[in-house]
C-alpha positions in Angstrom: -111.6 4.2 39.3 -108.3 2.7 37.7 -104.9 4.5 37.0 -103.5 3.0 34.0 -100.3 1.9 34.0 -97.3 3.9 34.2 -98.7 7.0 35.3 -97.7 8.7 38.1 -99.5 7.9 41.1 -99.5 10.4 44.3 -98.4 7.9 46.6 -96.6 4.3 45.6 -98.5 1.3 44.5 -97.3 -1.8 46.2 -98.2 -5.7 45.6 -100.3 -7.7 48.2 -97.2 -8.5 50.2 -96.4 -5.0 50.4 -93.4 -4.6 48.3 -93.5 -0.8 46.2 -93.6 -0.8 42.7 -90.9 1.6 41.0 -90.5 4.1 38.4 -94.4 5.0 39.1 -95.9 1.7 38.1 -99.8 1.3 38.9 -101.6 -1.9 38.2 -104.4 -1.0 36.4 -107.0 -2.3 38.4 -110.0 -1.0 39.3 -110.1 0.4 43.0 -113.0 -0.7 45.3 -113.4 -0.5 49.3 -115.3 -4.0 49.7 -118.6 -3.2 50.5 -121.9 -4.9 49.4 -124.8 -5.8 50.6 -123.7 -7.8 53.5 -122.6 -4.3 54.7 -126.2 -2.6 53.9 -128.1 -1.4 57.0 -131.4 -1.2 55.5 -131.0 -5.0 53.8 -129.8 -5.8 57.3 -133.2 -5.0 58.5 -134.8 -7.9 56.2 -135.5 -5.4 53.2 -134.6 -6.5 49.4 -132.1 -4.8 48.0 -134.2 -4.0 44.9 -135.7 -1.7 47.6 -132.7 -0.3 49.1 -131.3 2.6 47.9 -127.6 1.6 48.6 -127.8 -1.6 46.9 -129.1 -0.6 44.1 -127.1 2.3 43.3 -124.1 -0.1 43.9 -125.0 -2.8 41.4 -126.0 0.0 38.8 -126.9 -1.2 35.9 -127.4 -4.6 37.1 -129.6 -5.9 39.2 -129.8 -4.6 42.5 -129.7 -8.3 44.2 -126.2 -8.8 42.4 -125.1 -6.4 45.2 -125.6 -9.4 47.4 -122.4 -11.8 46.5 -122.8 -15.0 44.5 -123.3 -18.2 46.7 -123.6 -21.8 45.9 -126.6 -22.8 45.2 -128.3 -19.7 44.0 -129.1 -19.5 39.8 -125.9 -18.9 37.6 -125.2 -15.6 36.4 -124.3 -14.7 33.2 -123.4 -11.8 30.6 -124.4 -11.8 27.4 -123.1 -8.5 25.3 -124.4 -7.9 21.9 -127.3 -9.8 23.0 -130.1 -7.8 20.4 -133.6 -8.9 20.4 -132.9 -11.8 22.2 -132.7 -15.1 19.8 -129.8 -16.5 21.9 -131.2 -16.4 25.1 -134.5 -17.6 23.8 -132.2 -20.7 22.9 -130.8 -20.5 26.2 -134.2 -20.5 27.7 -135.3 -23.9 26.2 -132.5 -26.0 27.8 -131.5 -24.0 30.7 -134.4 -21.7 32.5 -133.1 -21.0 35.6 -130.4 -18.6 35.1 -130.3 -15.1 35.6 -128.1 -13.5 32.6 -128.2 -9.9 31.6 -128.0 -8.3 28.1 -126.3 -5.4 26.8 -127.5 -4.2 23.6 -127.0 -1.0 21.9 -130.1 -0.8 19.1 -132.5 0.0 21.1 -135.3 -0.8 19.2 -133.4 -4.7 19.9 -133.1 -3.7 23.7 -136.6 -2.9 24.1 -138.0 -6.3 22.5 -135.2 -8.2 24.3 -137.0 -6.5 27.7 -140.6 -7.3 26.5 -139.3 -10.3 25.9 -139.0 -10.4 29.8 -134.9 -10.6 29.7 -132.8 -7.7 32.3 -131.3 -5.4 29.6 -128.4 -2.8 29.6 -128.9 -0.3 26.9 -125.7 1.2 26.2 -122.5 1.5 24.4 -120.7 -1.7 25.2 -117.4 0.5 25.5 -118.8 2.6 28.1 -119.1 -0.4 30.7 -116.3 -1.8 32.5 -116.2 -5.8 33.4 -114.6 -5.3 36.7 -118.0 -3.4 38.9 -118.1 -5.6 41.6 -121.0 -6.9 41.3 -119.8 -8.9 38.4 -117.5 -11.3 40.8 -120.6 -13.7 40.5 -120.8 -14.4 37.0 -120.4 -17.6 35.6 -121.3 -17.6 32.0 -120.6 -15.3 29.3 -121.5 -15.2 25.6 -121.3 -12.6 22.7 -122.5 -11.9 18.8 -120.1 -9.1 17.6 -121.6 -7.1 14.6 -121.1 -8.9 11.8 -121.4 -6.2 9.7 -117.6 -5.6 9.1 -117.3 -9.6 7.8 -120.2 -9.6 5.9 -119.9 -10.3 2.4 -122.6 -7.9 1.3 -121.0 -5.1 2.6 -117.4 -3.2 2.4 -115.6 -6.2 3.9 -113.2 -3.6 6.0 -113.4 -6.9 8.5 -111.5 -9.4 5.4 -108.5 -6.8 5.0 -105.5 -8.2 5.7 -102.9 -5.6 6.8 -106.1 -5.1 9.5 -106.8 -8.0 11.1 -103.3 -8.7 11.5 -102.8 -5.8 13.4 -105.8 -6.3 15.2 -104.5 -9.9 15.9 -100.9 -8.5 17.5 -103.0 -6.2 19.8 -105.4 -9.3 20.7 -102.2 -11.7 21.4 -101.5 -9.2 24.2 -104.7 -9.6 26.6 -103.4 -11.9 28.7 -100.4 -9.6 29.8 -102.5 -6.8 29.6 -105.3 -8.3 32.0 -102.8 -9.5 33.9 -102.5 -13.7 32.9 -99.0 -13.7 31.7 -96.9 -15.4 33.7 -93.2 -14.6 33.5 -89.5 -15.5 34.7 -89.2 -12.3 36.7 -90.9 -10.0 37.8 -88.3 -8.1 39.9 -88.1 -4.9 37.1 -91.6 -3.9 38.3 -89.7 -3.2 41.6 -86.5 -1.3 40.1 -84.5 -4.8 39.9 -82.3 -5.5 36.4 -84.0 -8.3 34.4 -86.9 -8.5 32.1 -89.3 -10.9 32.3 -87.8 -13.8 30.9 -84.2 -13.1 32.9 -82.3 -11.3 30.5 -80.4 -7.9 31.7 -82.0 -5.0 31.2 -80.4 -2.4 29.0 -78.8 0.1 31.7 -78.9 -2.4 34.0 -75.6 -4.0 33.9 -74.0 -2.5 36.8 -77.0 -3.2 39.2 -75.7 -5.3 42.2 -78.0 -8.4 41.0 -77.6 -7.9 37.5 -75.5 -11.8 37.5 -77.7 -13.3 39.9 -81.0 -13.9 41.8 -81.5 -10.9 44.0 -84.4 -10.9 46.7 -87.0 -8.5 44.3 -86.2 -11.6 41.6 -89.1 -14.2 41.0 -91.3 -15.0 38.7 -95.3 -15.4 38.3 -98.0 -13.7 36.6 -97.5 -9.9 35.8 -100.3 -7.5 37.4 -102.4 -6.0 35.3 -101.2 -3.3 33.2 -104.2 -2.3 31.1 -108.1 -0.8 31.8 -110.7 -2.1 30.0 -111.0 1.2 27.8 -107.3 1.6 27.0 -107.5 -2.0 25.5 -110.1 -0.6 23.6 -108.7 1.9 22.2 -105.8 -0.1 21.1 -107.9 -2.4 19.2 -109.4 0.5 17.7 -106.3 2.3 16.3 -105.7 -1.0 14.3 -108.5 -1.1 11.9 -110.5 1.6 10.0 -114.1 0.3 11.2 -114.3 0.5 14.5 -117.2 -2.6 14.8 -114.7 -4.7 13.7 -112.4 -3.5 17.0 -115.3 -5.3 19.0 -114.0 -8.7 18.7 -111.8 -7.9 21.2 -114.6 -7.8 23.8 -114.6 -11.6 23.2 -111.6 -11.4 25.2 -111.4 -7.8 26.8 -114.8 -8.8 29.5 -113.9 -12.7 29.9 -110.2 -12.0 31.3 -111.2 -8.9 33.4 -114.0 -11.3 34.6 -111.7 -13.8 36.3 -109.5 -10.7 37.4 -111.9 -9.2 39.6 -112.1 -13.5 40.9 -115.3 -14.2 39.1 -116.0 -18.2 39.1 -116.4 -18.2 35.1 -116.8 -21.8 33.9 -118.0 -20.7 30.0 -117.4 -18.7 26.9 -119.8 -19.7 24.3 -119.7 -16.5 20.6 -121.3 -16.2 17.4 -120.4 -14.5 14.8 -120.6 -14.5 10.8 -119.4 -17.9 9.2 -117.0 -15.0 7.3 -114.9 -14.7 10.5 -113.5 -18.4 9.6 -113.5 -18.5 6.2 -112.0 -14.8 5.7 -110.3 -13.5 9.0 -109.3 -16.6 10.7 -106.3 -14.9 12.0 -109.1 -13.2 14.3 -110.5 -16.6 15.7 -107.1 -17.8 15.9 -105.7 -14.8 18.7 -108.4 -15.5 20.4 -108.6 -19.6 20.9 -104.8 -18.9 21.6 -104.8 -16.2 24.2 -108.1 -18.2 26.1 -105.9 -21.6 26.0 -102.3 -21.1 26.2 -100.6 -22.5 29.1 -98.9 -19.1 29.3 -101.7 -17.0 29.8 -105.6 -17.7 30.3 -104.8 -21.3 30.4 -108.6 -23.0 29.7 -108.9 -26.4 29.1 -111.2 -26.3 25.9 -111.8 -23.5 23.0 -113.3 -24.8 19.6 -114.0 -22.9 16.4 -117.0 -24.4 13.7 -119.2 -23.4 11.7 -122.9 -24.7 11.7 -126.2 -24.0 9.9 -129.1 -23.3 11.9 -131.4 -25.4 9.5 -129.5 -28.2 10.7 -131.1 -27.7 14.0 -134.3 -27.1 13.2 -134.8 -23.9 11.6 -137.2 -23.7 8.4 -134.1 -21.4 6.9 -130.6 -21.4 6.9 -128.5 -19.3 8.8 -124.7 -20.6 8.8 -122.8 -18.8 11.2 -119.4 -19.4 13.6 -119.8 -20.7 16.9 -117.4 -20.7 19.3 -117.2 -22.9 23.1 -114.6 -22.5 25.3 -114.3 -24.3 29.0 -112.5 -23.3 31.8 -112.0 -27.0 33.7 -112.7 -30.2 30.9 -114.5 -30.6 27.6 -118.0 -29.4 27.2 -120.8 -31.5 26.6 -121.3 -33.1 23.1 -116.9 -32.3 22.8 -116.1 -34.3 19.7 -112.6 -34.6 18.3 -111.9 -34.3 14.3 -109.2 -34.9 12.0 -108.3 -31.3 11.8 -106.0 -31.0 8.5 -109.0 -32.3 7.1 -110.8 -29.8 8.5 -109.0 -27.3 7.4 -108.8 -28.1 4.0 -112.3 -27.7 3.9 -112.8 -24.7 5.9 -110.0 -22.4 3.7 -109.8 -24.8 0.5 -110.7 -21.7 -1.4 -108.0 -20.0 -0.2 -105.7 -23.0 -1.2 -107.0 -23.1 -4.4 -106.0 -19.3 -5.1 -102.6 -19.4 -3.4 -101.5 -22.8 -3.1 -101.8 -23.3 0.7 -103.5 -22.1 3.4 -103.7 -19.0 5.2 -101.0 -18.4 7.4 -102.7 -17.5 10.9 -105.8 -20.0 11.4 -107.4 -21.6 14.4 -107.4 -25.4 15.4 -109.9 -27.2 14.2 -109.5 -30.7 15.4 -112.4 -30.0 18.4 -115.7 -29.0 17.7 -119.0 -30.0 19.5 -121.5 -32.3 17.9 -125.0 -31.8 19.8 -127.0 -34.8 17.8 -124.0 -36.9 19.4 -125.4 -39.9 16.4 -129.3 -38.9 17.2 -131.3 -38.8 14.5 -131.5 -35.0 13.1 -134.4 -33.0 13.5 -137.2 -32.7 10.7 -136.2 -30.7 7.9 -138.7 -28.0 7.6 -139.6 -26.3 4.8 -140.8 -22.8 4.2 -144.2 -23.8 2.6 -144.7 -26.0 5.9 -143.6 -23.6 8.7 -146.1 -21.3 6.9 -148.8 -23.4 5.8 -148.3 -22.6 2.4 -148.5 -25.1 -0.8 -144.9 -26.6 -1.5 -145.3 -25.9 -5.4 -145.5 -21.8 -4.6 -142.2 -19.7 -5.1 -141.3 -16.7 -3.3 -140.3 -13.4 -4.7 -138.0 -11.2 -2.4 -138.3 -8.3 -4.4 -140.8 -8.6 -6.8 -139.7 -8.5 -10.4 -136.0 -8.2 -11.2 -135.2 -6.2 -13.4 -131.7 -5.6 -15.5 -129.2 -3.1 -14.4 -128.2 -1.1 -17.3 -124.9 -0.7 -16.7 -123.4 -4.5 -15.8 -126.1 -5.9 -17.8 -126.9 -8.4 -14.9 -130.0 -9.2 -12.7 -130.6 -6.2 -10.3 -131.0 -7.5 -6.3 -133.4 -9.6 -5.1 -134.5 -13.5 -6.3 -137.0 -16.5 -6.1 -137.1 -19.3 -4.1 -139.4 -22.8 -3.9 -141.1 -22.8 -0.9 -141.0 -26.6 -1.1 -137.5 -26.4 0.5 -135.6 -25.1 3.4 -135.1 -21.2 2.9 -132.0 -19.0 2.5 -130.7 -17.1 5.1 -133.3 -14.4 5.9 -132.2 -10.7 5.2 -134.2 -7.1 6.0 -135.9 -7.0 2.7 -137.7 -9.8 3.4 -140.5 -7.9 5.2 -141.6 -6.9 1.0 -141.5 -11.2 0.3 -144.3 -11.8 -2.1 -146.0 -15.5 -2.3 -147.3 -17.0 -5.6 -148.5 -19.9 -7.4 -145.7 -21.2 -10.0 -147.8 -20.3 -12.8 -148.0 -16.9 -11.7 -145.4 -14.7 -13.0 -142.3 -13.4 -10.9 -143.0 -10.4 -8.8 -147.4 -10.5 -9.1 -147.6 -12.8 -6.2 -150.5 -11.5 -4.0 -149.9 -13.2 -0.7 -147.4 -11.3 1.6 -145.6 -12.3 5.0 -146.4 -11.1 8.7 -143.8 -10.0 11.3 -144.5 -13.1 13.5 -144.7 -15.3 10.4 -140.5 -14.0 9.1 -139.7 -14.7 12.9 -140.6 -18.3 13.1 -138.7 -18.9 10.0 -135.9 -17.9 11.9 -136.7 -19.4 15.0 -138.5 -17.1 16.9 -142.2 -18.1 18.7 -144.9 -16.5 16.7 -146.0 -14.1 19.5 -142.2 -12.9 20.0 -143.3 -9.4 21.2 -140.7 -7.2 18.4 -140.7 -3.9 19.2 -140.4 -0.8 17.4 -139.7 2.5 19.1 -141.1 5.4 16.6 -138.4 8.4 16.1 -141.1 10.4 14.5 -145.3 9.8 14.5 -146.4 7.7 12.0 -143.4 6.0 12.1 -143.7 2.3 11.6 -140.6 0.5 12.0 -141.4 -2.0 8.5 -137.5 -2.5 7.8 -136.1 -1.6 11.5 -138.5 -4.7 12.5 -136.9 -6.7 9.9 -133.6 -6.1 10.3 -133.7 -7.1 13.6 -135.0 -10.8 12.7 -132.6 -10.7 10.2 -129.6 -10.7 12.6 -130.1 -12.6 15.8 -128.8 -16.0 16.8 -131.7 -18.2 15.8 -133.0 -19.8 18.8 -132.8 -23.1 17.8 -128.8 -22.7 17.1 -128.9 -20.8 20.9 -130.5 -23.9 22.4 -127.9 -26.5 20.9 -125.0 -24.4 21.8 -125.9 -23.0 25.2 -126.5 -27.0 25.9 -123.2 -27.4 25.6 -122.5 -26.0 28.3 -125.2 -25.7 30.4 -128.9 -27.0 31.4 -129.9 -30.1 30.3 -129.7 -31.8 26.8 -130.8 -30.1 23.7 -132.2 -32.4 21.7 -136.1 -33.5 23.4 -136.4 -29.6 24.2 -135.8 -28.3 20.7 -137.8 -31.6 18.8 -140.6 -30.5 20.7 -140.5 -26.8 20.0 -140.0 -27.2 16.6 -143.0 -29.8 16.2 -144.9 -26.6 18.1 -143.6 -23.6 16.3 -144.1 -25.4 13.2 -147.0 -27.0 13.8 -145.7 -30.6 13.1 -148.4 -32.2 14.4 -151.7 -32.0 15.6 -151.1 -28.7 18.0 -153.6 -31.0 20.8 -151.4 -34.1 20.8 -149.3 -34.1 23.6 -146.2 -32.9 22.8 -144.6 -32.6 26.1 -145.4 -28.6 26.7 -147.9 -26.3 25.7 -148.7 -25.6 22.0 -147.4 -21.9 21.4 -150.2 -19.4 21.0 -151.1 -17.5 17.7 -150.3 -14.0 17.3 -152.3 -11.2 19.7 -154.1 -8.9 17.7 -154.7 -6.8 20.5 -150.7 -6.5 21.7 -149.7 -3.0 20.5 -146.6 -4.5 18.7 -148.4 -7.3 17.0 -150.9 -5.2 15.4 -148.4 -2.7 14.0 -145.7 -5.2 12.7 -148.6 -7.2 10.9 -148.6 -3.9 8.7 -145.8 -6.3 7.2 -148.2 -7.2 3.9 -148.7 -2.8 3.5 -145.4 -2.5 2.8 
């Protein structure tokens, strides 16, 4: 394992010429002898490494074939961390299939329906992993979803405080040098010579025999890594009181040591809460500038919008931030905006309360615009992806009544099914259907697990999963919590495109016309109709306890 920096080492580090680093300098890389599986004897007798004991303790917890190194030719491979139950890669899945990507996901109950859902997933602790294992060297795409929770407006909001986030922005403008992307005047102090990194004299230094000049330990280039993975971490952590909202900085933490250890990574592609732009920018801004300054990670594109999932599709809304960044040219759909316009939108409320806009914010004079002039996708309601009369309303939870102590509305409302559906939340697995003329909170007619999943996005026979903690256990708002917080598919499929596969837009129509039933489910729409719920799957049955609740 690594030796972070500037800790005493039992023998001298040296660079790749050979040259020793002084005063106990380590690069804080992570050590590894080379092998893989073109070293394997048993693989060398024509067995798969997914057989092979060696290989498959190597690549632990990956795949045992990523023992084998990538070549040109074979599928991508990419990472997706914080991928839950598996809406982006569902996306993913409907414009580029032939990838192999694993998940890490720490709610297990998400982990276990994103592996039903037949996707290779890590369940652990994102901070227990390290992005330099070897195996990764072959990874090609990355994406991420940070919790949200932090920035989310209906909780404490540690994620909008901000003496916080600008802390945690100072620590994230220092992954480049940390990863080891910061390139510098001289380097020669790592090696006991006089000048800092951008030439100046040391302090101490003055009498040193090169201290006026260009001795032969002076030149300049990228500094070596001088941060691990978990001291990063803990950095991050130290500078807010929640330590979710610390977890941006895997956005940057796993691309950089990525392209350390020499993966070929080509994409960056993030989601997070729409609150992340329109409260923290400073957040989004460290990291579009660490991923594209010249300086440091030096990528050609990184753009920051926000988009609505009903605008792709979805029969409810679900407006989040999206983020793409390239390594070599513009993505696919790459549109350029007028971006003081742009921003005036984005922050205007911020403008209006102080007069001008926040101080730290990202550029926003690229996005990505997947209809690229197409016409947009049918707008679907929530009376029509459910079959339901337009003229009903919907009751999230039941009768409201009036808190005695504001005097207002307690939680909960009503909405016309005749339109597109607000954002769908946990306590939506208690939604009650009624006629208009029926009054709030007696509607009879109640909603199905595979029914509050295709309002998302989500096929109706998306196998969600529930892992009882205790018998009799049935999982009613665990279930729904987890639709509630994925990337819908439909917003997975525009943004992966992007990037990767094909082109979004014939994929998705046709998935929506089936998911939706658009259309006469035996027309030929191009693919297969999707099936109805299984009564007989194990998960099915117990999630359509959904109307019990």
């Amino acid at each position: 394992m690594s030796i972070p920096a500037c800790v005493p080492a039992p023998e001298p580090a040296a660079d790749e010429d050979g040259r020793p680093y002084a005063n106990g300098f380590r690069p804080a890389v992570l050590e590894w002898d080379g092998w893989t599986c073109a070293d394997c004897m048993v693989c060398g007798t024509g067995a798969a490494c997914v057989d092979c004991q060696a290989c498959t303790h190597f690549a632990f917890p990956y795949p045992p074939h990523w023992a084998r190194p990538w070549v040109e030719g074979e599928p991508e491979r990419g990472i997706e961390v914080f991928g839950g139950p598996g809406g982006m890669s569902a996306g993913r899945n409907l414009v580029d299939d032939g990838g192999e990507w694993v998940l890490i996901e720490y709610n297990r109950h998400a982990a276990a329906t994103a592996r039903a859902a037949g996707h290779w997933v890590i369940e652990a602790d994102i901070r227990t992993l390290d992005p330099r294992h070897p195996v990764l060297r072959g990874v090609q795409r990355f994406h991420g979803s940070p919790p949200c929770q932090t920035l989310s407006g209906a909780g404490k909001r540690a994620g909008w405080n901000a003496d916080e986030i600008a802390e945690l922005q100072s620590v994230m403008w220092q992954a480049s040098e940390a990863f080891g992307f910061l390139e510098v005047d001289d380097l020669c102090s790592l090696y006991g010579g006089p000048h800092g990194y951008f030439g100046d004299v040391l302090d101490g230094m003055e009498d040193h025999p090169d201290a006026d000049g260009w001795g032969e330990l002076c030149g300049g280039g990228h500094l070596p890594p001088c941060m691990t993975p978990a001291a990063f971490r803990e950095w991050a952590a130290s500078a807010v009181s929640d330590e979710r909202t610390a977890l941006m900085a895997e956005m940057l933490i796993w691309p950089m040591c990525l392209v350390q250890i020499g993966a070929p990574l080509l994409s960056i592609t993030m989601e997070q809460s729409a609150n992340l732009l329109k409260q923290s920018p400073a957040l989004a801004e460290a990291i579009q500038s660490e991923i594209t300054s010249v300086e440091g990670f030096g990528w050609a594109w990184c753009s920051w919008q926000v988009a609505d999932a009903a605008d792709f599709g979805a029969a409810t809304h679900r407006e989040r931030a999206w983020m793409v960044a390239t390594r070599y040219g513009w993505p696919r759909y790459a549109d350029q905006v007028d971006g003081d316009q742009a921003a005036r939108a984005m922050w205007g409320h911020v403008l209006k309360r102080s007069g001008a806009l926040p101080d730290w914010t990202p550029e926003l004079d690229r996005r990505i615009d997947p209809y690229q002039g197409r016409p947009a996708l049918p707008t679907v309601t929530v009376a029509a992806a459910l079959d339901l009369p337009a003229d009903w309303w919907a009751d999230t939870r039941g009768k409201r009544g009036i808190n005695h102590a504001t005097g207002k509305p307690k939680g909960g409302g009503s909405f016309p099914l005749g339109e597109v559906g607000p954002c769908v939340t946990a306590p939506w697995y208690g939604i009650r259907f009624r006629p208009s003329d029926v009054p709030q909170g007696e509607g009879t007619h109640t909603i199905t697990a595979p029914e509050l999943g295709a309002l998302v996005g989500f096929r109706r026979d998306y196998p969600w999963t529930y892992l009882p903690a205790r018998a009799g256990a049935r999982g009613v708002r665990n279930i729904a919590q987890m639709i509630a917080d994925p990337v819908s598919p439909f917003m997975g499929a525009a943004v992966s495109a992007a990037v990767q596969g094909e082109d979004w837009y014939k994929p998705v129509a046709t998935y929506q016309a089936a998911l939706y039933r658009l259309k006469d489910p035996s027309a030929d729409t191009g693919r297969p109709a999707l099936p109805a719920p299984r009564a007989e799957r194990r998960e099915i049955a117990q999630l359509e306890l959904f109307p019990a609740a």
